[in-house]
TIPA-383402 format. One record per residue (C-alpha): residue in one letter; x, y, z negated. Coordinates in Angstrom, 3 decimals. Each point is the difference from the previous one (the first is absolute). Layout:
[rec 'a' [X Y Z]]
...
***
This chain:
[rec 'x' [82.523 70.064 -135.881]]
[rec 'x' [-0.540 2.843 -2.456]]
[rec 'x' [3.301 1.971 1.833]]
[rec 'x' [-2.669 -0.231 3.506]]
[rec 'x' [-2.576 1.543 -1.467]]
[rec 'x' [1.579 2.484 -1.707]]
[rec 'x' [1.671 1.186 3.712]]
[rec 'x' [-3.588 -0.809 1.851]]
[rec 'x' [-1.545 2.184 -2.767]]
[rec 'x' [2.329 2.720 -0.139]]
[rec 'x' [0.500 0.094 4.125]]
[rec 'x' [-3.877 0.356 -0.700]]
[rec 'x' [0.633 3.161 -2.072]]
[rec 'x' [2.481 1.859 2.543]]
[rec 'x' [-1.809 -1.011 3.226]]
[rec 'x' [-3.607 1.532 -2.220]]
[rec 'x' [1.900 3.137 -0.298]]
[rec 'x' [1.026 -0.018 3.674]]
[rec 'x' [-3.903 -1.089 0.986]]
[rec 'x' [-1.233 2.653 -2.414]]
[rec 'x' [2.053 2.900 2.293]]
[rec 'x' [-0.784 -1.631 3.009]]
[rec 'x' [-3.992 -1.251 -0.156]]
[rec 'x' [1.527 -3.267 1.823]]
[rec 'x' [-1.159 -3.557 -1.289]]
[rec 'x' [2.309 -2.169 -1.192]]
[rec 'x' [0.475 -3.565 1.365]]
[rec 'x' [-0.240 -3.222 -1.870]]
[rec 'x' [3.082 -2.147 -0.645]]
[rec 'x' [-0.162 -3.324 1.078]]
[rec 'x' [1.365 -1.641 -3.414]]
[rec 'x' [2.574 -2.667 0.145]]
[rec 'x' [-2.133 -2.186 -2.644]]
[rec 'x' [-3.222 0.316 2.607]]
[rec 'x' [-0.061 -3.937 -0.682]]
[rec 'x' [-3.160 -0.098 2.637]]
[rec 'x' [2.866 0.531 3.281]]
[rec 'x' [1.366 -2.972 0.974]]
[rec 'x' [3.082 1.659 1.438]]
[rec 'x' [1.314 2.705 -0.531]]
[rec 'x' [3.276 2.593 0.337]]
[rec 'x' [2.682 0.692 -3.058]]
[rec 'x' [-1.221 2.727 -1.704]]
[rec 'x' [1.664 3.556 1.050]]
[rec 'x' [2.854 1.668 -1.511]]
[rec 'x' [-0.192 2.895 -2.419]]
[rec 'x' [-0.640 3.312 1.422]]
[rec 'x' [3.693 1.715 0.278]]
[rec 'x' [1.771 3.406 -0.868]]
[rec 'x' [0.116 1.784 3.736]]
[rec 'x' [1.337 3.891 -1.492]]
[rec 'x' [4.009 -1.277 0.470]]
[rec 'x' [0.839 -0.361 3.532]]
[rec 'x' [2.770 1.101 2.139]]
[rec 'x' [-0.402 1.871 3.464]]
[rec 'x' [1.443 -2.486 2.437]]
[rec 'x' [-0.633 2.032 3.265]]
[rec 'x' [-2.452 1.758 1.923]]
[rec 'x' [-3.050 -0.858 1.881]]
[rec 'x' [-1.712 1.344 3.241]]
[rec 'x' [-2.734 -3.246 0.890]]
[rec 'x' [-1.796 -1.777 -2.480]]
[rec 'x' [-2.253 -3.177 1.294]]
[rec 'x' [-2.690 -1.662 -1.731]]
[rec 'x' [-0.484 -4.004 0.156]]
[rec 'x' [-3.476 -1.537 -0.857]]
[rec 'x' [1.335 -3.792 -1.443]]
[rec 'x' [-2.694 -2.818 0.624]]
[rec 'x' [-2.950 2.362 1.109]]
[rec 'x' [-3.405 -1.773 0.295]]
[rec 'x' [-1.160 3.226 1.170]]
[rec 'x' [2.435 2.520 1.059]]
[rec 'x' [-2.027 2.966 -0.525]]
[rec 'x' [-0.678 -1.190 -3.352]]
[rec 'x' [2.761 0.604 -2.528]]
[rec 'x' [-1.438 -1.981 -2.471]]
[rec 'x' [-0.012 -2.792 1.923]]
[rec 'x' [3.802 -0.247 0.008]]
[rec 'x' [1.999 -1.733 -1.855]]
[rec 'x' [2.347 2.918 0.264]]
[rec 'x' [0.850 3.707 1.390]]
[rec 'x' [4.023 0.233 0.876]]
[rec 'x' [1.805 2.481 0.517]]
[rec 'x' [2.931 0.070 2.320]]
[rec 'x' [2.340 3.133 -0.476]]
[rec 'x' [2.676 1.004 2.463]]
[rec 'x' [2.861 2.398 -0.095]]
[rec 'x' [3.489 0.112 2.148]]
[rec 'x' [1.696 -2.164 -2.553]]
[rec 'x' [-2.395 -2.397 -1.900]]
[rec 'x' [-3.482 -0.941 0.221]]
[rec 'x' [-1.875 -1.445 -2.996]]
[rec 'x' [-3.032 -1.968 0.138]]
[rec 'x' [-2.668 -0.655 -2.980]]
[rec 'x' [-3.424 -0.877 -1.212]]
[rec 'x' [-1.813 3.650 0.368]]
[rec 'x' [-2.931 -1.685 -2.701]]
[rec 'x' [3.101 -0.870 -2.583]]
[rec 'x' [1.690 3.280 0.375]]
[rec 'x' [-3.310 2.218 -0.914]]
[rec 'x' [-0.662 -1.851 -2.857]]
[rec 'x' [3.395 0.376 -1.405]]
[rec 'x' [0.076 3.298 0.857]]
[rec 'x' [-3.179 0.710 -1.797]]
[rec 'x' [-0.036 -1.731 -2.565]]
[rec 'x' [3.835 1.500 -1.103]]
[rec 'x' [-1.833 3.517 1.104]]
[rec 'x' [-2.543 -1.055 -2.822]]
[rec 'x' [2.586 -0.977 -2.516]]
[rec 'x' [2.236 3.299 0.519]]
[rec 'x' [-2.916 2.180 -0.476]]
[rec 'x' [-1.009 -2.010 -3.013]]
[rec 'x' [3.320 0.374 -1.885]]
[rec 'x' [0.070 3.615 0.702]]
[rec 'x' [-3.113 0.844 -1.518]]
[rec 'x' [0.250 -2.567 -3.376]]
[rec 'x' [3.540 0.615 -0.442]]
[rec 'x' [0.957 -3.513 0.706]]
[rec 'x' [2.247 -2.092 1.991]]
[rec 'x' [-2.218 -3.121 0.961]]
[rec 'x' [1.243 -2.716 2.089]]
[rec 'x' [2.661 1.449 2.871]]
[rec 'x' [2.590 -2.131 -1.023]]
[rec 'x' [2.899 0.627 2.766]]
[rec 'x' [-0.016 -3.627 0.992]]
[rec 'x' [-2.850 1.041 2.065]]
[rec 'x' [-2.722 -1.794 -1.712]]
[rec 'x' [-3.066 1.271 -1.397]]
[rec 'x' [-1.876 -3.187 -1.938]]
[rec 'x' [-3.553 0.950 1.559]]
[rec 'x' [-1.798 -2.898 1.837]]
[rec 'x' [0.341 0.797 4.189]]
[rec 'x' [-3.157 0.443 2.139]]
[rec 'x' [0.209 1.352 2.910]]
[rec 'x' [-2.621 0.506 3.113]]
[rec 'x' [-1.036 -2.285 3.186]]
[rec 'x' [-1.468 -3.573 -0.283]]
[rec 'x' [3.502 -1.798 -1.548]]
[rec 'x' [0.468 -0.313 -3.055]]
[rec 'x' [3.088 -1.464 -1.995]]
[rec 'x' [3.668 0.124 0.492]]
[rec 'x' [1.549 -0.405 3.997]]
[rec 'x' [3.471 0.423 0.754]]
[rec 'x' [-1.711 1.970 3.220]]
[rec 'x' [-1.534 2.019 -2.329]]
[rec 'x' [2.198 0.581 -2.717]]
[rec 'x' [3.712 0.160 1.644]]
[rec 'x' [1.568 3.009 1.541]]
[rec 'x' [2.066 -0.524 3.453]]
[rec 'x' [2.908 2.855 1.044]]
[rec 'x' [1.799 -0.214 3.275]]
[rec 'x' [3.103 1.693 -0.193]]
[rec 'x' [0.988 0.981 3.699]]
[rec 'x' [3.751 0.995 -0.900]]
[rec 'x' [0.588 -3.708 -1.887]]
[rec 'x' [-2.362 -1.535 2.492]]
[rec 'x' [-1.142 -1.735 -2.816]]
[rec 'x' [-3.674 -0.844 -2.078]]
[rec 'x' [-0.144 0.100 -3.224]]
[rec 'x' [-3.191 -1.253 -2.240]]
[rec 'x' [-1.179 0.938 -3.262]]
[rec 'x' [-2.516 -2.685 -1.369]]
[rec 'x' [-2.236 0.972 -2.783]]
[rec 'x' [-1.157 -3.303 -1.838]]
[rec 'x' [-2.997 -0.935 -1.464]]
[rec 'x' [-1.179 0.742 -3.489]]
[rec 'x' [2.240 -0.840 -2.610]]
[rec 'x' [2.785 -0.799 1.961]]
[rec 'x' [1.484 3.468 0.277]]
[rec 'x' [3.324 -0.848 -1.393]]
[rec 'x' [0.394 -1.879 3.697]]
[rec 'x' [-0.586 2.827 2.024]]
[rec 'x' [2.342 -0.665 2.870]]
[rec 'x' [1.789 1.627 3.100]]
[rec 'x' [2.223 -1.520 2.735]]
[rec 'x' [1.401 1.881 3.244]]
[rec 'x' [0.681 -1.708 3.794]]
[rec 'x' [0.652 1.121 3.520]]
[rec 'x' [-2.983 1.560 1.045]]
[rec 'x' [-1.928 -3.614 1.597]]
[rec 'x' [-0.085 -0.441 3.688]]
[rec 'x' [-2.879 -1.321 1.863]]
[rec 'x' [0.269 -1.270 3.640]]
[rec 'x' [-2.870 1.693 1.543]]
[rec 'x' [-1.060 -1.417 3.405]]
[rec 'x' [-2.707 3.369 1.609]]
[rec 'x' [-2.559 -0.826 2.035]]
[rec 'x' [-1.870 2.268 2.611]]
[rec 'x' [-3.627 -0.673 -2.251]]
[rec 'x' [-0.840 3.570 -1.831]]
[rec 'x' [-2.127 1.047 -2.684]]
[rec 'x' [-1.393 3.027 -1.719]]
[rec 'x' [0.399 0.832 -3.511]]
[rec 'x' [-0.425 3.323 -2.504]]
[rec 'x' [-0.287 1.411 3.911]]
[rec 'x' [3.365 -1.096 1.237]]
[rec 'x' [0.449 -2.456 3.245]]
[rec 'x' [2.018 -2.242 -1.349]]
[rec 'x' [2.153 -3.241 1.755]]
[rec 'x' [-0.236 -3.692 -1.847]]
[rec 'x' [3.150 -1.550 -0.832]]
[rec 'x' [0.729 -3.524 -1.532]]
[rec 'x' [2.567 -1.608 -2.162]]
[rec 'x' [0.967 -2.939 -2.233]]
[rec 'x' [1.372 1.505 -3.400]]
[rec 'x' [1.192 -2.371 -2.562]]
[rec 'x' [-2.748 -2.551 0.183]]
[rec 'x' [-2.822 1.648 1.631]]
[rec 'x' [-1.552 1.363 2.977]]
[rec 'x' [-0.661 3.716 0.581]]
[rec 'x' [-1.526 2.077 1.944]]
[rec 'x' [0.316 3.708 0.404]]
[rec 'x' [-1.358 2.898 1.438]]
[rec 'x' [1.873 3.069 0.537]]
[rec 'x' [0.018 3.427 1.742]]
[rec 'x' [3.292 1.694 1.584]]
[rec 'x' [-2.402 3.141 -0.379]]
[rec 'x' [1.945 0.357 -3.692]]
[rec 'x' [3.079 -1.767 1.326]]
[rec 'x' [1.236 -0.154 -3.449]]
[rec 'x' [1.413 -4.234 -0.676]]
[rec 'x' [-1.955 -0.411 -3.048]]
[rec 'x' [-3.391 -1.472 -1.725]]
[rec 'x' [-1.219 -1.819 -2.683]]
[rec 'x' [1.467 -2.096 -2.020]]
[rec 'x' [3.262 -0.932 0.615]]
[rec 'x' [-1.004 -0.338 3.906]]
[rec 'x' [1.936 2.269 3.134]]
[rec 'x' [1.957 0.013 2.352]]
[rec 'x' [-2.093 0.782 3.047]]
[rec 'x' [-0.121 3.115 1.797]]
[rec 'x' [-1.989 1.637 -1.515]]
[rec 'x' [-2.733 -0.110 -3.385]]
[rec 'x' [-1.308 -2.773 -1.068]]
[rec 'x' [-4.007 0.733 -0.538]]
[rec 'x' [-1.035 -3.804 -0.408]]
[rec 'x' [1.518 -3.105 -0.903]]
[rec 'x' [-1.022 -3.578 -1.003]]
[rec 'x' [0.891 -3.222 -0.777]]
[rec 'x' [-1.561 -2.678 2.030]]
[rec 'x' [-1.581 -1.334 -2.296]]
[rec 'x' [-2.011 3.416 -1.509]]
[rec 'x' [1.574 -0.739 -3.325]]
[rec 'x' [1.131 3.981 0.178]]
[rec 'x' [-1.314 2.585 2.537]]
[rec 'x' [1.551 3.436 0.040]]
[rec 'x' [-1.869 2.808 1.895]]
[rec 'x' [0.666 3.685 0.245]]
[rec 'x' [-3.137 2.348 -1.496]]
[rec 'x' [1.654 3.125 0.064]]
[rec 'x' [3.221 2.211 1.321]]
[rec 'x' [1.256 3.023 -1.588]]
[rec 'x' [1.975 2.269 1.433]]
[rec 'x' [1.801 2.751 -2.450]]
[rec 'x' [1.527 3.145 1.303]]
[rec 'x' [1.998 0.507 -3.441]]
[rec 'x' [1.411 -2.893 -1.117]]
[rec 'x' [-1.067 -1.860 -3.124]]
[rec 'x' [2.430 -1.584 -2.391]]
[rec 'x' [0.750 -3.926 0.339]]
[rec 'x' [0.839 -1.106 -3.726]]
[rec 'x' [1.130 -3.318 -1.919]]
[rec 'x' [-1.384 -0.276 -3.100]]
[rec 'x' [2.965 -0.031 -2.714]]
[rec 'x' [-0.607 -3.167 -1.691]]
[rec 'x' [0.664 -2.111 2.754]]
[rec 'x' [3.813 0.379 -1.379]]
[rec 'x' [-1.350 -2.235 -2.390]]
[rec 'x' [-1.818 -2.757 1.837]]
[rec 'x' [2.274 -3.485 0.020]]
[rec 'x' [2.161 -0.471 3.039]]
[rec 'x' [-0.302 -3.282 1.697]]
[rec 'x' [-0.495 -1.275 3.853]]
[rec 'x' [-2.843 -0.427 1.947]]
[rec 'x' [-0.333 -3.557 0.246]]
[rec 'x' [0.268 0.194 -3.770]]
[rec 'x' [-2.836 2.187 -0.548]]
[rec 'x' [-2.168 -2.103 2.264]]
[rec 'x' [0.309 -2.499 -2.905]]
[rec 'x' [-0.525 2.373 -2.816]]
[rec 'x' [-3.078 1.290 2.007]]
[rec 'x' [-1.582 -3.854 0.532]]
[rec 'x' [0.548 -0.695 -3.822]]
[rec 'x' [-1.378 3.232 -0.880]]
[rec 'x' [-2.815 -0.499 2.384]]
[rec 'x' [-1.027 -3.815 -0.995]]
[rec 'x' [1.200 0.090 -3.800]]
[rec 'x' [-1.042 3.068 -1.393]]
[rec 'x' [-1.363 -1.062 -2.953]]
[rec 'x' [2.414 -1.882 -0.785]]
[rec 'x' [3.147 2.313 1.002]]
[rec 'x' [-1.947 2.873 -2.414]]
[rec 'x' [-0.267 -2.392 -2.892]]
[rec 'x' [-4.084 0.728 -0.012]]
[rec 'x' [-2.252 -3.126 -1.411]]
[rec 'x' [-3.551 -0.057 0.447]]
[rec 'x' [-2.665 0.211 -1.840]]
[rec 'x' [-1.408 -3.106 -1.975]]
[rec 'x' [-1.859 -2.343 1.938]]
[rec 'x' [1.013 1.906 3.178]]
[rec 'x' [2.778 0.056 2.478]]
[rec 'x' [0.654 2.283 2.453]]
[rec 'x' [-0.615 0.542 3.499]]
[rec 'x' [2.244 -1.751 2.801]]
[rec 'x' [2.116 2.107 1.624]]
[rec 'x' [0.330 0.699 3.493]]
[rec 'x' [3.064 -2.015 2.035]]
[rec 'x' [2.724 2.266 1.096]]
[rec 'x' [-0.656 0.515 3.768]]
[rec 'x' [2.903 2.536 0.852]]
[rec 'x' [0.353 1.420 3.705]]
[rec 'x' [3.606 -1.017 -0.394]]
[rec 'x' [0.358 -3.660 0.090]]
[rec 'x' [3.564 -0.321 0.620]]
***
């Protein structure tokens, strides 16, 4: 308990120096030991070490994916901003929220060791041991918000990098497949979205039912997720029961290319399958507390934990 609030009090300490330059208020943390929720989501891994990365390819589209938008013109009503980058031989696909906060919070730390002479907290394993927060309406650790997805076109294969929840860095896991295939059925029905006429399409993909929008306007085979395979970009998909809603909120076009980079630690992260991380993932998710070796306070136990509700359910 005393190792938390050091982190919560010295992520306090950074992100005031970072407020300070920037006049922007700082949010509050919803705190693992709030004993007043009666559910709640295993608290978020440590802010990581983003300055090591390796140039991968090269971009020339980048697409932006609101993730469970009660308003989509409001980005702090999402539970996430996604970013989907695309070059001719990978694409890579992350939580935009995660990656600023990493990246300024290790901007924060660099500066900081420059000017006091010291060499605080960028271990190379990639982890920096200062409490996560990050922006939109979620908060907590989601393997939709806190894993990494690369499609490599040459392999025709996806690989994952899953980012665990706090204190369980040391399983920090990866696996690689052939890129998934959904069956898409099209329709004639159309739809607009970020301004493009898009096309709905429909599929069952390991244990659910989607639906898709997409636009041959970009006919690029790509979208969120781990979803494509249509004729052109995906700008909308769903599960049928709402339990995850991608939608496009933004397009950007690049006349020079920008770099597409995997962040060197990931050599590190534990190899396993995919059906193996599922498991890891629903223990992580249900028995947090437990798998950390945290106790509560006295005369108090902690909150219950959300069920594991994954999109994939086979």
């Amino acid at each position: 308990m005393k190792q938390i609030v050091f982190f919560v009090l010295f992520f306090s300490f950074i992100t005031g120096m970072s407020n300070a330059q920037t006049n922007t208020p700082e949010k509050e943390l919803i705190s693992p030991f709030a004993y007043d929720r009666e559910y709640m989501n295993p608290m978020p891994p440590d802010t990581r070490n983003i300055s090591k990365t390796t140039k991968i390819d090269s971009g020339f589209i980048r697409v932006l994916y609101a993730l469970n938008a009660v308003d989509i013109t409001k980005p702090e009503t999402y539970d996430d901003l996604q970013r989907l980058e695309i070059g001719s031989l990978y694409s890579k696909y992350y939580s935009l929220y995660v990656f600023n906060r990493d990246s300024s919070i290790t901007s924060d730390l660099i500066q900081y060791n420059s000017k006091n002479n010291t060499n605080y907290d960028l271990s190379d394993d990639g982890q920096m041991h200062i409490t996560m927060l990050i922006d939109g309406k979620f908060q907590g650790w989601s393997e939709y918000l806190f894993s990494e997805f690369f499609k490599d076109f040459s392999k025709n294969e996806l690989t994952e990098y899953a980012r665990m929840p706090y204190g369980l860095w040391k399983y920090n896991s990866q696996y690689s497949e052939p890129l998934p295939i959904q069956n898409w059925k099209t329709s004639d029905d159309t739809l607009t979205i970020a301004g493009y006429l898009c096309q709905k399409a429909t599929c069952r993909f390991r244990g659910r039912n989607y639906t898709a929008w997409f636009t041959t306007d970009i006919p690029i085979s790509n979208g969120p997720w781990k979803f494509g395979g249509l004729p052109g970009l995906i700008l909308k998909v769903y599960d049928d029961k709402k339990l995850y809603v991608y939608e496009c909120v933004g397009i950007e076009n690049h006349k020079q290319k920008y770099s597409i980079t995997r962040l060197d630690a990931y050599k590190r992260y534990l190899k396993t399958d995919r059906i193996k991380l599922s498991k890891l993932k629903k223990a992580a998710q249900e028995n947090h507390y437990q798998m950390v070796g945290l106790t509560p306070e006295k005369d108090r136990v902690f909150p219950k934990l959300y069920p594991y509700n994954p999109l994939e359910l086979e």
